[in-house]
C-alpha positions in Angstrom: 15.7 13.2 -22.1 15.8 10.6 -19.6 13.0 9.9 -16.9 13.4 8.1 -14.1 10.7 6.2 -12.4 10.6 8.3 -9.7 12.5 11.2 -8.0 12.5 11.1 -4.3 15.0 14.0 -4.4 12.5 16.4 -6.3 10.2 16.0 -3.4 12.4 16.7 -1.0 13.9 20.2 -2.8 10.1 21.4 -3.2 10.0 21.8 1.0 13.9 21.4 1.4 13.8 24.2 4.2 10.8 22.7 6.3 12.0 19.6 6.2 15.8 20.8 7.1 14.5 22.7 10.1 12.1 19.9 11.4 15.2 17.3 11.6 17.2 19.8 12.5 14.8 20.3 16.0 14.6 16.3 16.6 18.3 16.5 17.1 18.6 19.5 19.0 16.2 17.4 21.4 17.6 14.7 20.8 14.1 13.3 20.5 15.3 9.8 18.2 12.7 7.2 19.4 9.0 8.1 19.7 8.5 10.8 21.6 6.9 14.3 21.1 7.4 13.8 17.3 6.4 11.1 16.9 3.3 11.5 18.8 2.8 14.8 16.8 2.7 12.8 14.2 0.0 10.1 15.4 -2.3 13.0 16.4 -2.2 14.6 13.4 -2.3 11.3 10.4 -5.2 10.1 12.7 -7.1 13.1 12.9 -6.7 14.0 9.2 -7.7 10.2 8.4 -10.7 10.5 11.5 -9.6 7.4 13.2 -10.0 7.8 16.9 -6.4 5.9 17.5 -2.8 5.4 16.0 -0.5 3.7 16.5 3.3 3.9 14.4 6.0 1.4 14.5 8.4 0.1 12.3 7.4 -0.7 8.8 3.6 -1.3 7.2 5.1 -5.2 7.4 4.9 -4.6 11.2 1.7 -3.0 11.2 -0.2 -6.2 9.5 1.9 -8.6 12.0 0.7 -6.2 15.1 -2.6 -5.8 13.8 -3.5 -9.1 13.5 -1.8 -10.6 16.7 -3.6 -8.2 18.6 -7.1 -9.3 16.8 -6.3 -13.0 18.5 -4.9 -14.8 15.4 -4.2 -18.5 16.3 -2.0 -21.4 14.8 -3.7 -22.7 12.0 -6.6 -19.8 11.7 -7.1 -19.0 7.9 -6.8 -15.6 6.8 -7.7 -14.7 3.1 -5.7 -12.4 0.8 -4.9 -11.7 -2.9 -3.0 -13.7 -5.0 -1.0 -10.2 -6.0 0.7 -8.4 -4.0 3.6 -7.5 -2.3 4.9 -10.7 -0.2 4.2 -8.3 2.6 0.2 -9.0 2.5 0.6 -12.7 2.7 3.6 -13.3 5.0 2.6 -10.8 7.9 -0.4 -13.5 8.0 2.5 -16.5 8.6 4.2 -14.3 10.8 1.3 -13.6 13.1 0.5 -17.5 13.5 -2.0 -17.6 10.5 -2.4 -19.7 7.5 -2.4 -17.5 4.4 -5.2 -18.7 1.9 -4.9 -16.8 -1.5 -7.6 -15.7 -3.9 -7.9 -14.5 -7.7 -8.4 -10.8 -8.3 -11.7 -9.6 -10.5 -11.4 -9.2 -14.1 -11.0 -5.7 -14.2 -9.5 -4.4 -11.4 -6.3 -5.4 -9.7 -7.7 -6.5 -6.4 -9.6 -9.1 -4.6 -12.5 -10.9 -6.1 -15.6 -11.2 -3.1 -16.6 -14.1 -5.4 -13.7 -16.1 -5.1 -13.3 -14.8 -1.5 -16.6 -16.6 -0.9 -15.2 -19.9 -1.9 -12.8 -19.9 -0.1 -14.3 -19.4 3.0 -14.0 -22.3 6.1 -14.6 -22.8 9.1 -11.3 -22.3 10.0 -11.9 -18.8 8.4 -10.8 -15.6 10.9 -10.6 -13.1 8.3 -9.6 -11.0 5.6 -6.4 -8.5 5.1 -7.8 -6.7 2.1 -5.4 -4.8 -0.4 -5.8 -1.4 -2.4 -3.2 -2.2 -4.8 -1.7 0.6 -6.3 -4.3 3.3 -4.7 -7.5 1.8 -6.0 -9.9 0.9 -3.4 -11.2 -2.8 -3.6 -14.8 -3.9 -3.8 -15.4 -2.8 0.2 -19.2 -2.9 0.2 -19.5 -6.7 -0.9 -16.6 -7.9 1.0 -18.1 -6.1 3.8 -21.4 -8.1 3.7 -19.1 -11.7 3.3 -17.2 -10.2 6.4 -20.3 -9.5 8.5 -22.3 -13.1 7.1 -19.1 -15.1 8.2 -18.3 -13.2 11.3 -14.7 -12.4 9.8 -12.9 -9.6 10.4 -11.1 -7.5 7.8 -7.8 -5.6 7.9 -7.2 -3.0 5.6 -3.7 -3.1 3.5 -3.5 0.6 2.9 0.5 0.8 1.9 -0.2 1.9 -1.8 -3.5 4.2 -0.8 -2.7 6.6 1.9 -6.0 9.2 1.9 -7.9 7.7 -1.0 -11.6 7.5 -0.4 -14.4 5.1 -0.9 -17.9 6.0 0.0 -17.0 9.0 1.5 -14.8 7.6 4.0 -11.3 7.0 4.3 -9.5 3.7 3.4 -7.8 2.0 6.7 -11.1 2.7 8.5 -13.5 0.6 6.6 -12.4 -2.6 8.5 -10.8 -3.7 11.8 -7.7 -1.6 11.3 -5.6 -0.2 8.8 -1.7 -0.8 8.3 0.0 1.9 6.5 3.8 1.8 5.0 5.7 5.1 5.0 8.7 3.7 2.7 9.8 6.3 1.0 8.4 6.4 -2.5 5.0 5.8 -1.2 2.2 8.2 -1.4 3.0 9.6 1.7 6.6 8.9 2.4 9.7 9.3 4.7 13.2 9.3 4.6 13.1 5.7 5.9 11.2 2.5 7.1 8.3 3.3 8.9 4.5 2.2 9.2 1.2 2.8 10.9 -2.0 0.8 12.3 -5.0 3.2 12.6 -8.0 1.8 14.6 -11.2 2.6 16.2 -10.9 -0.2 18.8 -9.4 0.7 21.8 -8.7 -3.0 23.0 -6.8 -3.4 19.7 -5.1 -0.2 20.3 -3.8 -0.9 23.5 -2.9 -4.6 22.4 -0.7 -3.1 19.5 0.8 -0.5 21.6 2.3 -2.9 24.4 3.1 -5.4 21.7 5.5 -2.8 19.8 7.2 -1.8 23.3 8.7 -5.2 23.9 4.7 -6.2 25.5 4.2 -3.5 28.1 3.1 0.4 28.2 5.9 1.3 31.0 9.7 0.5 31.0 10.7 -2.9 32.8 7.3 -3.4 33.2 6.4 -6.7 30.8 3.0 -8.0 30.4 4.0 -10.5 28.1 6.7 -10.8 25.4 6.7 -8.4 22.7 8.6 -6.5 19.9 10.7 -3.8 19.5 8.8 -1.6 16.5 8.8 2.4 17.0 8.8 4.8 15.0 12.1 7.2 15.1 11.5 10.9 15.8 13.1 11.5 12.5 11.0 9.9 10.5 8.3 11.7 12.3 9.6 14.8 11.2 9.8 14.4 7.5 6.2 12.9 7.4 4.6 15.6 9.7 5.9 17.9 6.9 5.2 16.0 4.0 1.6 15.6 5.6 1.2 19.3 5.1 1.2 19.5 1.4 -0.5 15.8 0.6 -3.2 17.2 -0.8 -1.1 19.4 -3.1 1.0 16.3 -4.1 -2.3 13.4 -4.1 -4.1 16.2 -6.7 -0.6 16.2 -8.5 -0.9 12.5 -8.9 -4.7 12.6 -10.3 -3.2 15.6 -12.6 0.0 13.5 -13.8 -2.5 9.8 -14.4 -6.1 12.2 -16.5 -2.9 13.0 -18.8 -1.6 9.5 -19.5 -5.4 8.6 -20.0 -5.8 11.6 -22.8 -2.3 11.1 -24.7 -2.9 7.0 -24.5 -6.4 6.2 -24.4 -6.8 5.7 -28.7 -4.0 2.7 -27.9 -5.8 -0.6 -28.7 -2.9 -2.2 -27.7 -3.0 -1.0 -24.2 -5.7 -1.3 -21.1 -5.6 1.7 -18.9 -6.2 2.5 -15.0 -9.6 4.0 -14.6 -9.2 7.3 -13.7 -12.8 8.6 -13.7 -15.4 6.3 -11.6 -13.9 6.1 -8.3 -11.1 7.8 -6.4 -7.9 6.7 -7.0 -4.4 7.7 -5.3 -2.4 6.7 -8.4 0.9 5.4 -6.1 1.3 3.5 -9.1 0.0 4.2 -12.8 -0.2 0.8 -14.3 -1.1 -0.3 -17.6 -1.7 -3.4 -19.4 0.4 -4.1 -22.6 0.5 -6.6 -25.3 4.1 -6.9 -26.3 5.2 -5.5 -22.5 8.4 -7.4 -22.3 9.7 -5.4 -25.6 7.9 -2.3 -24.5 9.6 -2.3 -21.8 12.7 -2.7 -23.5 12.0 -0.3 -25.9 11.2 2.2 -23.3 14.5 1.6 -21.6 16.5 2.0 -24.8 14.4 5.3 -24.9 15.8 6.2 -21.6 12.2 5.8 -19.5 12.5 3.5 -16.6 9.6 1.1 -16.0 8.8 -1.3 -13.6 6.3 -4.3 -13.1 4.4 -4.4 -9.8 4.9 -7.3 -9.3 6.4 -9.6 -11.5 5.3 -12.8 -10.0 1.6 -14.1 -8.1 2.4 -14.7 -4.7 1.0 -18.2 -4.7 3.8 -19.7 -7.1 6.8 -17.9 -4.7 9.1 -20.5 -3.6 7.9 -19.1 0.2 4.3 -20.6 -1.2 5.2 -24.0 -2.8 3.8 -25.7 0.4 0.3 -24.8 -0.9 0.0 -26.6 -4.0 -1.4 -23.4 -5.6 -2.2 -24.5 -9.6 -2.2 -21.5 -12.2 -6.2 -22.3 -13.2 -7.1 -21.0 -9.4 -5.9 -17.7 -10.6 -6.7 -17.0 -14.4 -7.3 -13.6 -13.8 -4.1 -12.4 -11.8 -2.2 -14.7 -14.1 -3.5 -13.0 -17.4 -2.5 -9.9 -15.8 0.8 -11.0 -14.9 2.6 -10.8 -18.7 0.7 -7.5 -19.5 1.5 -5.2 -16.5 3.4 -1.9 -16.7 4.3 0.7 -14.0 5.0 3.8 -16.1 6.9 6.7 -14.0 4.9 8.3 -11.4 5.4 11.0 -8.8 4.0 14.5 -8.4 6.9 16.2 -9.9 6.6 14.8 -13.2 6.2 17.3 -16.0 3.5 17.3 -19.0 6.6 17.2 -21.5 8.1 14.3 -19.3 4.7 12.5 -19.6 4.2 13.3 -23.3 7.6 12.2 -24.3 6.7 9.0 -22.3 3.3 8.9 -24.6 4.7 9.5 -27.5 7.7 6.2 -27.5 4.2 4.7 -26.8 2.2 5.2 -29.3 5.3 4.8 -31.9 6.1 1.4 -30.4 2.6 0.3 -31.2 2.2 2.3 -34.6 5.5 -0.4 -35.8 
């Protein structure tokens, strides 16, 4: 048996047709950048996420950069984030005219700790891009009072937690905004790049929108300079499809992570993802392992691919050395860092798959 980490193309084969015909229509209308599609598409993920606006462009990288341009970010303005992540958290900050200040994740979660957050917090403080890594929401309610005490605002990385709730309400509408990634292995994914900002500010909205059409809302018509980040009408097909049957695939994911938790939750060896307390999209099921480097090895020999997300703190990137980060301002993501294990995950994957993955487990740790 050999189980890959994930399987894009087993997605696509379970609404093969659909998806076919959809494509099939955008180039029959030749309907390649934005357009009815893609607008379709805006409608739809906003409605289903009850955002009154949406706005797609090229990437969730794009969507942070947008996001906080249009929020007034100025040279030098501080902006707090997690210490882990994907670099995209942290540069989009740079890239928008920001200085990116990093803080340690809580002790038993993967995201942001408010404590630390509140250290960190200047004068020159603007606000906060907030991560759910892997699909578990971060600690909203008290970063929300630090937000509102400082008068910061906060963005909402969603890229790993399309449709995962929190208090009843939607991640990526808790804040500001919310940035979405559509790359394709994400919880929602297309066949491509592609992201999202979903706001209920209308001045941010429009902001966004002219800055993603080269910095106006009709052609030749400039306000000021801008980018060139749109969302293809292709793209717009597959995830108007895929949207259709995201609840079939999120309930999939919970399915696929309660069993991992049953066959490995006797491991003493091994910390695992909660999976009862709050909701969870499970883009990633991630473990903590004594011994990971040679479980991982041992997994691989066993033909199970693995991954670590991510394998090293943001802060201690070359791209970061300029800081002067030091490892004791991050004991907790650091501890984390030689102990962290994506084991496969994607809705298609079979009890036997998962079982067979739980089994070279347990043996590894019964040596």
């Amino acid at each position: 048996m050999k189980i890959k980490f994930s399987n894009l193309y087993k997605e696509y084969l379970s609404i093969k047709k659909n998806i076919d015909r959809s494509i099939k229509e955008v180039i029959d209308n030749s309907a390649f950048i934005r357009g009815k599609y893609v607008t379709r598409f805006e409608n739809n993920f906003k409605s289903k996420l009850r955002s009154k606006y949406c706005l797609t462009c090229n990437n969730g990288t794009d969507a942070l950069i947008l996001t906080m341009i249009s929020l007034g970010l100025k040279n030098n303005d501080e902006v707090i984030t997690t210490a882990h992540s994907w670099i995209s958290s942290s540069s989009s900050i740079t890239k928008a005219g920001g200085k990116v200040v990093f803080c340690d994740v809580k002790k038993n979660s993967f995201n942001i700790d408010p404590k630390d957050i509140e250290k960190k917090i200047t004068r020159k403080t603007v606000g906060i891009v907030l991560v759910h890594l892997y699909g578990e929401p971060a600690d909203i309610i008290n970063i929300k009072k630090l937000a509102k005490k400082n008068n910061l605002w906060i963005v909402e990385d969603c890229a790993q937690s399309h449709f995962v709730k929190y208090n009843k309400q939607f991640l990526g509408t808790h804040g500001e905004a919310g940035s979405f990634s559509f790359y394709p292995s994400k919880i929602l994914g297309g066949f491509g790049d592609s992201g999202a900002i979903v706001t209920n500010n209308k001045k941010l909205y429009i902001k966004a929108l002219k800055l993603a059409q080269h910095g106006g809302l009709r052609k030749h018509i400039h306000e000021f300079e801008g980018f060139n980040s749109r969302m293809d009408g292709l793209q717009a097909a597959v995830l108007n499809e895929k949207l259709k049957i995201l609840n079939k695939l999120k309930k999939n994911r919970k399915v696929i992570a309660k069993r991992y938790h049953y066959n490995l939750k006797n491991i003493k060896n091994i910390q695992l993802p909660n999976v009862q307390k709050i909701d969870h999209g499970y883009y990633l099921y991630v473990i903590k392992a004594e011994n990971r480097n040679k479980l991982k090895k041992y997994l691989n020999k066993n033909n199970i691919e693995t991954q670590i997300h991510y394998p090293n703190l943001l802060p201690f990137l070359n791209s970061y050395r300029y800081l002067n980060y030091k490892k004791k301002d991050f004991p907790n993501a650091l501890s984390n860092q030689s102990k962290i294990l994506s084991l496969p995950m994607y809705p298609q994957l079979k009890f036997k798959e998962i079982d067979y993955i739980s089994k070279k487990i347990i043996a590894f740790y019964s040596k």
